[in-house]
C-alpha positions in Angstrom: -4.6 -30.0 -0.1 -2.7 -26.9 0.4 -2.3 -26.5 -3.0 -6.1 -26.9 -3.9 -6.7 -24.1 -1.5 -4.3 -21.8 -2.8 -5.3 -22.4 -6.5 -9.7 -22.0 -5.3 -8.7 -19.0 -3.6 -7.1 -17.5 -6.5 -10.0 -18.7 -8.7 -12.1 -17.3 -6.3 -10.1 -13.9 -6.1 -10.0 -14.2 -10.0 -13.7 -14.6 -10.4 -15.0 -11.4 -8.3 -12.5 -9.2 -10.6 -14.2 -10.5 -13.8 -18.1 -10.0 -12.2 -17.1 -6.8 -10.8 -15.8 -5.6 -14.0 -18.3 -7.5 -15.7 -21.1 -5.6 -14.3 -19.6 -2.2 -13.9 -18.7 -2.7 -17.9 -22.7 -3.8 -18.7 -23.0 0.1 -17.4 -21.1 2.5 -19.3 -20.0 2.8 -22.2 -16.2 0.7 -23.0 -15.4 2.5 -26.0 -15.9 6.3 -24.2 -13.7 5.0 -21.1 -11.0 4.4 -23.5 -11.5 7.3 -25.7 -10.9 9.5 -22.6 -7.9 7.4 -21.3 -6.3 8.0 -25.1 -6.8 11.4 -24.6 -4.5 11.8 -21.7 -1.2 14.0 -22.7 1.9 12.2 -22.7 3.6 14.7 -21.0 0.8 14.3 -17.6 1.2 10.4 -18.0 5.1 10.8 -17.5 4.8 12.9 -14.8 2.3 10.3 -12.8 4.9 7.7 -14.0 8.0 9.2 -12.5 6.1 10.5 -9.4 4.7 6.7 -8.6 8.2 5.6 -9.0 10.0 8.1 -7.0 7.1 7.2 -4.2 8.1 3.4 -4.4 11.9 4.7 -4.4 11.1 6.3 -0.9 9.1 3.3 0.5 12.0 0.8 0.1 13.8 3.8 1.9 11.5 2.9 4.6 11.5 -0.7 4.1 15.4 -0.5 4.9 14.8 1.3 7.8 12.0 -0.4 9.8 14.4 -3.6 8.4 17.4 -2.0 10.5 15.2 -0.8 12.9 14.4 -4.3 13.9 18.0 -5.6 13.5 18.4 -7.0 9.8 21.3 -6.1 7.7 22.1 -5.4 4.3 21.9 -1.9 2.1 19.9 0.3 1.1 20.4 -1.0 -2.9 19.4 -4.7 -1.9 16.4 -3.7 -0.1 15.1 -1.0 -3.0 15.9 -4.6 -5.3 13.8 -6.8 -3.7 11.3 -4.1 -2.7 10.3 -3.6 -6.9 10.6 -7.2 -7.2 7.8 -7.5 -4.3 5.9 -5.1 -6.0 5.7 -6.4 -9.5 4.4 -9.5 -7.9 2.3 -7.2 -5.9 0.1 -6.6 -9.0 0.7 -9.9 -10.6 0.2 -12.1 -8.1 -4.4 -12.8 -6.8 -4.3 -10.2 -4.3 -2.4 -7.3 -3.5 -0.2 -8.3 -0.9 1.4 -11.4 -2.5 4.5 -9.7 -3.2 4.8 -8.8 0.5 5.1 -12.6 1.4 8.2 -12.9 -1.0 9.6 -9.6 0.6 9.4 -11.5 3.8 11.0 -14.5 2.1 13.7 -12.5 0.7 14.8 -10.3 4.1 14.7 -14.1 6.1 16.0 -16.8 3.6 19.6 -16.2 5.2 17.9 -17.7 8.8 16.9 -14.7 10.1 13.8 -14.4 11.8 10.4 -14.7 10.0 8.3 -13.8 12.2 10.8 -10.8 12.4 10.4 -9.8 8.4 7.3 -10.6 8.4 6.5 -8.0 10.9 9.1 -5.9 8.7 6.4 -5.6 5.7 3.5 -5.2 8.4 5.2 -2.7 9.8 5.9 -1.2 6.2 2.1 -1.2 5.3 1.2 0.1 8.6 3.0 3.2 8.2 1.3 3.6 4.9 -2.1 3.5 6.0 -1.1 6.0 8.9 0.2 8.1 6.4 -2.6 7.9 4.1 -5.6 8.6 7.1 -3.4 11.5 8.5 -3.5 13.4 5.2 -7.3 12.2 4.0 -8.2 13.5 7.4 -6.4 16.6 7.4 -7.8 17.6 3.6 -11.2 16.7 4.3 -10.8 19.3 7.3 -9.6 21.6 4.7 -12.0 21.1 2.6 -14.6 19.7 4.5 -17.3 19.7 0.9 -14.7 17.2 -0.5 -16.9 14.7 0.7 -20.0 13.8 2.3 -20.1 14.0 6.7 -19.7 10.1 6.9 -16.4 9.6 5.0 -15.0 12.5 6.0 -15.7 11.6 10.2 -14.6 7.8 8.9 -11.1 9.5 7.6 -10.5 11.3 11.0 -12.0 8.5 13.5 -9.3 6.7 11.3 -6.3 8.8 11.6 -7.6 9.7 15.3 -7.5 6.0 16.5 -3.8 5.2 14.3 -2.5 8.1 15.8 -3.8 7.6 19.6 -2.6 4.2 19.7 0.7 4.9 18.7 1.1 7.7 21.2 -0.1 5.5 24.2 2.3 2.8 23.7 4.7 4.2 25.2 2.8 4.3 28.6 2.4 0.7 28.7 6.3 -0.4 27.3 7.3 -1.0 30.3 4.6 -3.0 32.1 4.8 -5.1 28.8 8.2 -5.4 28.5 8.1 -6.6 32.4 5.4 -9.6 31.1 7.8 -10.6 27.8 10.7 -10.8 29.9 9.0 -13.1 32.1 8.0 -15.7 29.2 10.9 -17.6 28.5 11.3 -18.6 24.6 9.8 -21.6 23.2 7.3 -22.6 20.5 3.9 -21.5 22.8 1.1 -19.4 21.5 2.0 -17.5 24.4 5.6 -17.3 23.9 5.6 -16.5 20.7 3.1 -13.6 21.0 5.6 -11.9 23.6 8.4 -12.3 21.4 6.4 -10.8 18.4 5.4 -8.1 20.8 9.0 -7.3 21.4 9.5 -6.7 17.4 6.3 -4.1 17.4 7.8 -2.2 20.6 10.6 -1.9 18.6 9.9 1.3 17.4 9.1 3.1 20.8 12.6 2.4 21.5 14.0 3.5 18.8 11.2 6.7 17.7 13.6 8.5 15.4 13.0 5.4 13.3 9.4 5.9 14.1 8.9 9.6 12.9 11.6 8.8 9.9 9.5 6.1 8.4 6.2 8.0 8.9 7.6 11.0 7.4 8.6 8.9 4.4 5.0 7.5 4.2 3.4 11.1 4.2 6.2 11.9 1.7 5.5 8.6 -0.8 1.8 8.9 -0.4 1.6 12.7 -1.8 3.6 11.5 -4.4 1.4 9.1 -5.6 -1.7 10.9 -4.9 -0.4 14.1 -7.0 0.2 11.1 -9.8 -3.6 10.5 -9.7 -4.6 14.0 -9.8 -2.5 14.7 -12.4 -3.7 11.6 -14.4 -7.3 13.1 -13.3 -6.5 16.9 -14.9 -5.2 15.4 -18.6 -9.0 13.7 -18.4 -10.5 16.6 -17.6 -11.9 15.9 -14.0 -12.4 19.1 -12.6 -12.0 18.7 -8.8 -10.0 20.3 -6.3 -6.4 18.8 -4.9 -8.6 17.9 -1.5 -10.9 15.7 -3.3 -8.2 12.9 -4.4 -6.4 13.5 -0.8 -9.7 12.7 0.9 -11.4 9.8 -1.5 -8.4 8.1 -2.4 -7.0 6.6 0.9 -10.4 5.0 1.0 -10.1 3.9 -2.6 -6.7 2.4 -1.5 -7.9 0.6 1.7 -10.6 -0.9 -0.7 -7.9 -2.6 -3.1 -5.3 -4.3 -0.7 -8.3 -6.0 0.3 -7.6 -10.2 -0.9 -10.8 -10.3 -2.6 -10.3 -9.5 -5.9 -7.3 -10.4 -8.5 -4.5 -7.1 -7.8 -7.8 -5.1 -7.0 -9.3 -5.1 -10.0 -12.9 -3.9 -10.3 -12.6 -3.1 -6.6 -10.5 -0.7 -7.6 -12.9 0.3 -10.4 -15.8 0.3 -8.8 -14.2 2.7 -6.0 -13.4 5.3 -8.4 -16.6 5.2 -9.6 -18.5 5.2 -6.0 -16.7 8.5 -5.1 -15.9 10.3 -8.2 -19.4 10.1 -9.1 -20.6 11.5 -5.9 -19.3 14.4 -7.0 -20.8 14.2 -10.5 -17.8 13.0 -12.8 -19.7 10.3 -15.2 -18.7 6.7 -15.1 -16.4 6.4 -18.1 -14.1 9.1 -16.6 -13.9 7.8 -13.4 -13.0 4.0 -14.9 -10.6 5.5 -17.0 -8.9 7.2 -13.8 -8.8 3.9 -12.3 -7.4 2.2 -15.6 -4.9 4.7 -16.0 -3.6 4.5 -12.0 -3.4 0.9 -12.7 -1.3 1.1 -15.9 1.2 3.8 -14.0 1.6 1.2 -11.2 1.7 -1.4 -13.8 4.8 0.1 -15.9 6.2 1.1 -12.5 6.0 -2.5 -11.2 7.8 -3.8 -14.7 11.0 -2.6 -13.5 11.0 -4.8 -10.6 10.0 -7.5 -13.6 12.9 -6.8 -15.0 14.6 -7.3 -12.1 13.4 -10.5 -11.6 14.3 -11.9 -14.9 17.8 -10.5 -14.0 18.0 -12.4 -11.3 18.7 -9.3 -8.3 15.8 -11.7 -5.7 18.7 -14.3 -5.7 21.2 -11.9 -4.0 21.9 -12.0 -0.6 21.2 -9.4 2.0 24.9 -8.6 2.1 26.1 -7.3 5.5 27.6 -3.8 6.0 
C-alpha cells in the first residue's frame, strides 16, 4: 500500500511537470529558447558553475555545523560527501527535497536520533529561506521598482516574520524549557513534541552557531544568485543585480514545493511570471530557467559520482 502511494505520488508529481511544460511550450517558441541558451559564453556558464558549487561547498559547511550544533559527530569531509550525494538525489528524485530524507538517513543510520537529523536538514533549509527573504527584502528596498508593491511587501512581511520569531525565542526558552523538563520521555505525541522542541532551542543556546550558519546562508545564497545573473547577462537580459535578488527567492520557494518532478515547469513557469513582468520575452526567460537547472544539474553530478563511488556507505567517523 505504501508503495502504491509513493509510486501515484510520483506519477502525480511527474504528470504536473509534463502539463506545465506542456502548456508553457504550446506558447513560445522551443527552437528560439534554445537558440538563446546556445548562445550563452562558455566562459559566463563556468562562472555560474563554479559559483553554484562553491555555494553547495558552504552549505554542507552549515550542514556540519547545525549537525554539531545538535550533538552529531563526524567531519567536515563526511558531511560535504553525503551533502552532494543528497543533492544529486535532490534533483533526481519527484520533488525537491527527496535527497534531504537520505541526508537524514545518512547522519542517523549509526542509531542516532532521527528525529534529531531530521530536524538537522529542517534546520539546514530553514536557514536558507531566512537567508534568501533577508536579502530579497533588503534589494527590493534598494530598489524598490525591482518589482511590483505586493511581492516586494510579501518579501519583507517574509523576512520581518523569520527574523521576529527568531529574536523572541529567547524570551520564552526558559518557560519552555521549564514545561520539557516536566514531560518525562516516552513514545506520546506530547512527549515527543517536547523533546523535538529541545532540538530547535538548540540554537538559542548555542547562537554563535546560530549567526554562523545564517551567515553561511546569506553567503551561499549570493553565490548562487550572482550564478543566475550571470547566466542572465550571457542571454542578454538586461536587468539590474536587484531584480534577481528580489524575484528569485520567490522563484526558489516556488520549486521546493512537492508538486512537480525536481521543480520542473514550476520552476519554468516562475521565470516566466516575473521576468516577463519586467518585459523579458518568454523564450529568454525559459532559457534562464533551463540553463539554472543544467548548472545545478552538472553541480549535483558530482555527488552522482559520489554515489557510484560508494562515499553514502561511509560512516560518520567520530573526531
Amino acid at each position: 500500500m505504501d508503495r502504491l502511494k509513493g509510486l501515484t505520488k510520483f506519477l502525480f508529481r511527474v504528470a504536473v511537470s509534463v502539463l506545465i511544460l506542456l502548456w508553457l511550450f504550446s506558447r513560445i517558441d522551443i527552437g528560439a529558447v534554445f537558440s538563446a541558451f546556445s548562445r550563452i559564453p562558455p566562459l559566463y556558464w563556468l562562472s555560474a558553475f563554479c559559483l553554484y558549487v562553491a555555494s553547495q561547498v558552504i552549505s554542507s559547511i552549515r550542514w556540519f555545523i547545525i549537525g554539531r550544533t545538535l550533538g552529531f559527530g563526524g567531519r567536515f569531509i563526511t558531511y560535504l560527501k553525503f551533502y552532494f550525494v543528497g543533492m544529486y538525489f535532490n534533483l533526481f528524485l519527484p520533488s525537491a527535497i527527496g535527497g534531504d530524507v537520505l541526508k537524514a538517513y545518512f547522519l542517523s543510520r549509526r542509531g542516532n536520533g532521527k528525529l534529531k537529523a531530521s530536524y538537522s536538514i529542517l534546520s539546514d533549509r530553514l536557514f536558507g529561506l531566512w537567508a534568501m527573504f533577508i536579502i530579497g527584502a533588503c534589494a527590493s528596498l534598494i530598489s524598490p521598482n525591482a518589482l511590483p508593491g505586493k511581492w516586494r511587501h510579501l518579501l519583507i512581511i517574509l523576512a520581518l516574520s523569520m527574523t521576529t520569531g527568531a529574536l523572541i525565542v529567547p524570551f520564552f526558552r526558559k518557560m519552555l524549557n521549564r514545561l520539557s523538563a516536566s514531560i518525562r520521555p516516552g513514545h506520546g505525541l506530547v512527549s515527543r513534541m517536547f523533546f523535538a522542541l529541545e532540538y530547535m532551542l538548540v540554537f538559542w543556546r548555542h547562537p554563535s552557531s546560530l549567526f554562523y550558519a545564517l551567515g553561511l546562508s546569506l553567503v551561499l545564497q549570493f553565490f548562487g544568485m550572482t550564478g543566475a545573473y550571470i547566466l542572465g547577462k550571457g542571454l542578454g537580459i538586461g536587468l539590474g543585480y536587484c531584480f534577481y535578488l528580489s524575484s528569485l527567492p520567490l522563484i526558489g520557494v516556488l520549486t521546493v514545493l512537492p508538486i512537480s518532478f525536481s521543480g520542473l515547469g514550476v520552476r519554468e513557469g516562475g521565470f516566466i511570471f516575473f521576468f516577463h513582468l519586467k518585459g523579458v520575452p518568454m523564450e529568454k526567460a525559459v532559457a534562464l530557467s533551463l540553463g539554472v537547472f543544467a548548472v545545478q544539474a552538472a553541480a549535483a553530478l558530482i555527488g552522482g559520482v559520489g554515489y557510484m563511488a560508494g562515499v553514502h556507505r561511509q560512516a560518520m567517523v567520530e573526531d
